[in-house]
MOPAC internal coordinates of N, CA, C and O (Angstrom, degrees):
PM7 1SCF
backbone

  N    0.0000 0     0.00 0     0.00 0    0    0    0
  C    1.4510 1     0.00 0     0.00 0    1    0    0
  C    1.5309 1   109.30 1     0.00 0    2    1    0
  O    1.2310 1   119.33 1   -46.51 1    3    2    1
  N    1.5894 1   118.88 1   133.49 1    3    2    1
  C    1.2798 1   127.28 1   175.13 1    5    3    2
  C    1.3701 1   109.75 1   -67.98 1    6    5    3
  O    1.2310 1   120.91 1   -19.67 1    7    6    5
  N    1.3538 1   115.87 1   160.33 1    7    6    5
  C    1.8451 1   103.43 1  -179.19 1    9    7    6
  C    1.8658 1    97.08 1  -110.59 1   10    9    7
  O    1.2310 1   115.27 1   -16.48 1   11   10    9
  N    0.9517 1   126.58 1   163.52 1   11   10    9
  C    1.1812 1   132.94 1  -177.21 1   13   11   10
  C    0.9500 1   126.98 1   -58.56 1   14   13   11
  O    1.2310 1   119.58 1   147.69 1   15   14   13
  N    1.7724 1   118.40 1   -32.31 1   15   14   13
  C    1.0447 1    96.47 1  -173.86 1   17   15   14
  C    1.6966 1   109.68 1   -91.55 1   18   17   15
  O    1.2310 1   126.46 1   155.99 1   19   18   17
  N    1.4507 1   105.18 1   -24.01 1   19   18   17
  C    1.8756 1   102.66 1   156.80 1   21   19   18
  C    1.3813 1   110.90 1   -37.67 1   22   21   19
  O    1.2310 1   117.83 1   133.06 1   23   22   21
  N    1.3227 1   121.73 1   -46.94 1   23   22   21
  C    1.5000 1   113.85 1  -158.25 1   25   23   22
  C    1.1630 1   112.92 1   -70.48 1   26   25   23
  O    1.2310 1   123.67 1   154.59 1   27   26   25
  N    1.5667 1   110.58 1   -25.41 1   27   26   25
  C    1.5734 1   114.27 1  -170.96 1   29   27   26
  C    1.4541 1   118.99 1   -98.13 1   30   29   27
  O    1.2310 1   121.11 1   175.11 1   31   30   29
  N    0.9925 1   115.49 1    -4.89 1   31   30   29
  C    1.7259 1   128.58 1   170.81 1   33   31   30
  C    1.2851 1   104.55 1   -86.25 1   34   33   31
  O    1.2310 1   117.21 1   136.69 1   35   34   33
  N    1.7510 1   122.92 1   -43.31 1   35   34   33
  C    1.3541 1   110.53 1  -161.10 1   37   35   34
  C    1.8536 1    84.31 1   -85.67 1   38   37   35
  O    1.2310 1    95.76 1   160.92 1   39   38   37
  N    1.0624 1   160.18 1   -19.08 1   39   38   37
  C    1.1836 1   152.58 1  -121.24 1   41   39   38
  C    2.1600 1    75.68 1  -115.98 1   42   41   39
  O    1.2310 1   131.71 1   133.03 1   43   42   41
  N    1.2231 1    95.00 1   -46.97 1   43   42   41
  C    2.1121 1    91.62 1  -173.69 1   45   43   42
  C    1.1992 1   110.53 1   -73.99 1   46   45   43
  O    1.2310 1   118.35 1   148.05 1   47   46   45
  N    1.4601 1   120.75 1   -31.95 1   47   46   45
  C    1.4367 1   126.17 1   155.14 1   49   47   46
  C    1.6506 1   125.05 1   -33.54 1   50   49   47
  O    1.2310 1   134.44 1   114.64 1   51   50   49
  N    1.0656 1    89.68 1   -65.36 1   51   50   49
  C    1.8653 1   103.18 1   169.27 1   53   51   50
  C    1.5339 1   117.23 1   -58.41 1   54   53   51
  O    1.2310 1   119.31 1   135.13 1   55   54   53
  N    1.4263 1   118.93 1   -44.87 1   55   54   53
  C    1.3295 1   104.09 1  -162.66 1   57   55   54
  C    1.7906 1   107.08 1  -111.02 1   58   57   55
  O    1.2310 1   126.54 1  -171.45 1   59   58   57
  N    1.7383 1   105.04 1     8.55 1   59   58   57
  C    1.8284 1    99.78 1   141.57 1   61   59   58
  C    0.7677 1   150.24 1   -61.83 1   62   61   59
  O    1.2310 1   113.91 1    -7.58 1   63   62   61
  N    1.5519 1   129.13 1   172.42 1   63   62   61
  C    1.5403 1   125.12 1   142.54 1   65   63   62
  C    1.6239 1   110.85 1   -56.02 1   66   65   63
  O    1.2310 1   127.80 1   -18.51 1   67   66   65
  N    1.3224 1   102.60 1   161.49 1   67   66   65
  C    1.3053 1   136.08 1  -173.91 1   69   67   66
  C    2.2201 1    93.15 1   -82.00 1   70   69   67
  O    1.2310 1   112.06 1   -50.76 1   71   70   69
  N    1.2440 1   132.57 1   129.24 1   71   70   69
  C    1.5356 1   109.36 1   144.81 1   73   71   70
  C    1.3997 1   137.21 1   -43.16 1   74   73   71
  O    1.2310 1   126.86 1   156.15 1   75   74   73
  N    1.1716 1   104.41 1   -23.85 1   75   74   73
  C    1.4509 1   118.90 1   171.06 1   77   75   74
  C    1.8277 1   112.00 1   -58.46 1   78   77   75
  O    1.2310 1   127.01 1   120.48 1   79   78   77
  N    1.5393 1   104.13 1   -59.52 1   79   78   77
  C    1.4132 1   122.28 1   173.95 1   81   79   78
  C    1.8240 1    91.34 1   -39.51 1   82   81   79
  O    1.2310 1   117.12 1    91.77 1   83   82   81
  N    1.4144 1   123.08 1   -88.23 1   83   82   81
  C    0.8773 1   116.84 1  -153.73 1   85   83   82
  C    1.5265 1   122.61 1   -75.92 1   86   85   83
  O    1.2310 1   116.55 1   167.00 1   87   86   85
  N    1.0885 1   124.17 1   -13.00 1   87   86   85
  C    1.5281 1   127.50 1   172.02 1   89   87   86
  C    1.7619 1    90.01 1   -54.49 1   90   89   87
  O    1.2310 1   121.88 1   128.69 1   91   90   89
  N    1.9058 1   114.00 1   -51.31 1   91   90   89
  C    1.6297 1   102.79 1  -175.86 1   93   91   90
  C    1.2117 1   137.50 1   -60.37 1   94   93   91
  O    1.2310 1   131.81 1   151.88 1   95   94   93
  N    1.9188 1    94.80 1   -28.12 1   95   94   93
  C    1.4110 1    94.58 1  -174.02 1   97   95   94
  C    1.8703 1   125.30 1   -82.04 1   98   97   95
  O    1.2310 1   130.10 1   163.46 1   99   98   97
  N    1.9751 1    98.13 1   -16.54 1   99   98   97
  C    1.5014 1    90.42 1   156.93 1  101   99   98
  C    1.3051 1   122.09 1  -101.36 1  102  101   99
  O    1.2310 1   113.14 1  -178.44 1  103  102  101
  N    1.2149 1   130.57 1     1.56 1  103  102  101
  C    1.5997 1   113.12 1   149.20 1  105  103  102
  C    1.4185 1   133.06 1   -69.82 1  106  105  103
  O    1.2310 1   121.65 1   162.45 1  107  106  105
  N    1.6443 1   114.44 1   -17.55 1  107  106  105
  C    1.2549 1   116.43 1   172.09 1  109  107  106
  C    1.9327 1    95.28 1   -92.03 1  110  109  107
  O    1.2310 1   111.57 1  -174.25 1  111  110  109
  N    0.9257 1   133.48 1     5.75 1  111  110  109
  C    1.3333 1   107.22 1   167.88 1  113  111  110
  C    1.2715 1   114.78 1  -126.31 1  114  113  111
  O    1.2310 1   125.00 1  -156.11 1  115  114  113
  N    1.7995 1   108.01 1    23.89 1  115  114  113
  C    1.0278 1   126.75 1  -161.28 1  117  115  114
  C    1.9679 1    89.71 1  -102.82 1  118  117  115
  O    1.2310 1   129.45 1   144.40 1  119  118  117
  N    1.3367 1    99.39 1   -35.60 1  119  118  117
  C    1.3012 1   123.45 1  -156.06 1  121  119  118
  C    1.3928 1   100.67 1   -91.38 1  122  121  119
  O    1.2310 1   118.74 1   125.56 1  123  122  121
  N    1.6426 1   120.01 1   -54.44 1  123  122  121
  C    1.6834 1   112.82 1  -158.80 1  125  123  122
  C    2.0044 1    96.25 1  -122.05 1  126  125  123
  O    1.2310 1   126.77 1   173.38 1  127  126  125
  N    1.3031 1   104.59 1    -6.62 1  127  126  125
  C    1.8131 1    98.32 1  -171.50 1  129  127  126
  C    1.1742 1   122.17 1    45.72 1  130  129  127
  O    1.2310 1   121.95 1  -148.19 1  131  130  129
  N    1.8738 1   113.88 1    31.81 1  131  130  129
  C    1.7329 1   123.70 1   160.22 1  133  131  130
  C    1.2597 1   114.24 1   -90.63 1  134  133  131
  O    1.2310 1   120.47 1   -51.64 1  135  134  133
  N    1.0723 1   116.70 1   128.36 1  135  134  133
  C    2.1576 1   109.60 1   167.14 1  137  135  134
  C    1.4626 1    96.42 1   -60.65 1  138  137  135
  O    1.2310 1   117.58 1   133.87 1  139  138  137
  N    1.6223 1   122.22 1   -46.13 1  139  138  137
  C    1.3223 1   110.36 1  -174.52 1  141  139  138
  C    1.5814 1   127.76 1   -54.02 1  142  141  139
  O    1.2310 1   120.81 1   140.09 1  143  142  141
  N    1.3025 1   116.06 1   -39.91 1  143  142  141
  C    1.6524 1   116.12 1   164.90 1  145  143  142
  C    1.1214 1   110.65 1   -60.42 1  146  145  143
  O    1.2310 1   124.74 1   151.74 1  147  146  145
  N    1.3575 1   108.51 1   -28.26 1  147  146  145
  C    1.8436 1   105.02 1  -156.60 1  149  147  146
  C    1.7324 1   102.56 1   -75.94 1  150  149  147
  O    1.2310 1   124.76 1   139.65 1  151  150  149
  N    1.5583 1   108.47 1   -40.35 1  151  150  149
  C    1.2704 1   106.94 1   150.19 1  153  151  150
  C    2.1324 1   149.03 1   -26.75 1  154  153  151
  O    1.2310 1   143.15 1   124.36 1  155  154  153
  N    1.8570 1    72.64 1   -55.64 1  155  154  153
  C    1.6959 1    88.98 1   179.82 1  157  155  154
  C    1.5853 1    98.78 1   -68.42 1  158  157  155
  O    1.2310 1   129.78 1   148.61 1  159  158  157
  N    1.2344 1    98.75 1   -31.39 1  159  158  157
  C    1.7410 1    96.48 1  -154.41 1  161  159  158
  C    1.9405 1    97.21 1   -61.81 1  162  161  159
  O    1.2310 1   137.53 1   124.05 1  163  162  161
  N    1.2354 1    83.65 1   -55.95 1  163  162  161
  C    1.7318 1   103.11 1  -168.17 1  165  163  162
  C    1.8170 1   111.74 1   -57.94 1  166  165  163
  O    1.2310 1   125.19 1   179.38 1  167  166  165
  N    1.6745 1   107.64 1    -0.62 1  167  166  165
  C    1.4579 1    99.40 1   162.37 1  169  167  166
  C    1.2010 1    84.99 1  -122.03 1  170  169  167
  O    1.2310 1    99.95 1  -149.16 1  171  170  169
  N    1.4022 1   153.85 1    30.84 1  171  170  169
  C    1.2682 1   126.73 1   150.50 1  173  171  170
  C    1.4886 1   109.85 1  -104.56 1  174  173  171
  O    1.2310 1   122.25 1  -168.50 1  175  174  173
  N    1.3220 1   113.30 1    11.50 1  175  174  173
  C    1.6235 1   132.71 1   172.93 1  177  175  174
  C    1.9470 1   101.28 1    47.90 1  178  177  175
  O    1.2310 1   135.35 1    79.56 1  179  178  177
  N    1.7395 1    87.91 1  -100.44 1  179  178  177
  C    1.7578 1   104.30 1  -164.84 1  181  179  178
  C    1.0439 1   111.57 1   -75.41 1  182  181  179
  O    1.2310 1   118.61 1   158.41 1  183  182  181
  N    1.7249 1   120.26 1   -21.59 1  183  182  181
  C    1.6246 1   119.39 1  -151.03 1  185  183  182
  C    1.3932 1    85.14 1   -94.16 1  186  185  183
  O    1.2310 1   112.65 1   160.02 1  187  186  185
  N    1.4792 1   131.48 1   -19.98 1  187  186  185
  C    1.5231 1   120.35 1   166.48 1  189  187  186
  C    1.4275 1   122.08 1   -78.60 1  190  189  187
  O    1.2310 1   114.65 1   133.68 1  191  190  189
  N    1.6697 1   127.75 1   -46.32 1  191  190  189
  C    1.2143 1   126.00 1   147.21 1  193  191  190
  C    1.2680 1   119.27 1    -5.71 1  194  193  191
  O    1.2310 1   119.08 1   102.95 1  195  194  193
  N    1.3054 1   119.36 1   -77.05 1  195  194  193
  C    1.5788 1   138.11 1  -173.86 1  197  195  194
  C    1.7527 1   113.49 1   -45.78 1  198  197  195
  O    1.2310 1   128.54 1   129.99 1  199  198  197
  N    1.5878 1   101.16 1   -50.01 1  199  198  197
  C    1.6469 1   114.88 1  -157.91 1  201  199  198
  C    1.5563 1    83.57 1   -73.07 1  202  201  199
  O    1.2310 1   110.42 1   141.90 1  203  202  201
  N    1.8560 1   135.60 1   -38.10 1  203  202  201
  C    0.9851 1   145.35 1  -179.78 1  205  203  202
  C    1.3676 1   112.53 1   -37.45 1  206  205  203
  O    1.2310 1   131.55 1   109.66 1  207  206  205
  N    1.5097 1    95.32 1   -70.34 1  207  206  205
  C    1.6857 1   109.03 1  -167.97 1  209  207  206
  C    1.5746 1    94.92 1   -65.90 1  210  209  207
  O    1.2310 1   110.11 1   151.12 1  211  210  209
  N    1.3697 1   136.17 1   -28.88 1  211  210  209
  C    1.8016 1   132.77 1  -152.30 1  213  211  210
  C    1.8176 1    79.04 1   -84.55 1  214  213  211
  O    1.2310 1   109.81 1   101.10 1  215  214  213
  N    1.4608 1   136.73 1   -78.90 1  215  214  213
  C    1.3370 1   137.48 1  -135.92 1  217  215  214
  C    2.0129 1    90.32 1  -101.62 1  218  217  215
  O    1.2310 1   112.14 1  -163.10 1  219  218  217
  N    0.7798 1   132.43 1    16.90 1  219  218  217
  C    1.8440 1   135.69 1   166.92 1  221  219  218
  C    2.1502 1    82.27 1   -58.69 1  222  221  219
  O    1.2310 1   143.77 1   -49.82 1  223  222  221
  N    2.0848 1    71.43 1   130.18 1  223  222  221
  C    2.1282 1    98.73 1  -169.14 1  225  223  222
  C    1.8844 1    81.31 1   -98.96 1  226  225  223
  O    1.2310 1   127.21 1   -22.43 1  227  226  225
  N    1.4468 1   103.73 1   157.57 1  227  226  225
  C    1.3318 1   113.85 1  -160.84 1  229  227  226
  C    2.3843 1    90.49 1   -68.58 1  230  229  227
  O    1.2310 1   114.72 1   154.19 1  231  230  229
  N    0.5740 1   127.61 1   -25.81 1  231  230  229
  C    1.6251 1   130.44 1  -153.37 1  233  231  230
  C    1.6383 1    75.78 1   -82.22 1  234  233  231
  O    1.2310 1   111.25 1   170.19 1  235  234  233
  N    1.7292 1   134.07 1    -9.81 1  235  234  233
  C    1.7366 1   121.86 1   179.33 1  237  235  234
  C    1.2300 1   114.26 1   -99.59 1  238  237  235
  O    1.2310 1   125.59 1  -167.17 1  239  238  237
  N    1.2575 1   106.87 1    12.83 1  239  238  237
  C    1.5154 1   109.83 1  -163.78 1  241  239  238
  C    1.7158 1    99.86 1   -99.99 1  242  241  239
  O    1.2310 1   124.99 1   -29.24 1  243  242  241
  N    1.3664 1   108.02 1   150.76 1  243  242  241
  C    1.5605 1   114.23 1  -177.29 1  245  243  242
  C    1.9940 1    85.75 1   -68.31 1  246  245  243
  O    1.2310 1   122.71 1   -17.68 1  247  246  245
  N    1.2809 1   112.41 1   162.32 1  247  246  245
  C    1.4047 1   121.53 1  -177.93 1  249  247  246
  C    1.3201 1    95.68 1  -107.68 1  250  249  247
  O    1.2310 1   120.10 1   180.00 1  251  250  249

């Protein structure tokens, strides 16, 4: 028998976002302030992350 509180973490596990999702969806609305990118971004999870961190304009950079 699973104990509850396993059951209930893996059960929120399953029916989240990914970190990936959301690391994309505020860098793309960090970047353009569209829900619509923020969308694309947030199902393209990591492969947007990545393109993020590769093409980041110097004014995104921590100072």
């Amino acid at each position: 028998m699973i104990p509850l509180a396993e059951a209930v973490t893996n059960s929120v596990a399953r029916s989240g976002i990914g970190l990936g999702a959301a690391i994309a969806v505020v860098c793309s609305w960090e970047r353009n302030r569209s829900i619509l990118w923020a969308i694309l971004a947030g199902l393209l999870s990591w492969f947007y992350v990545i393109y993020f961190a590769i093409t980041r304009r110097p004014d995104e950079r921590k100072p």
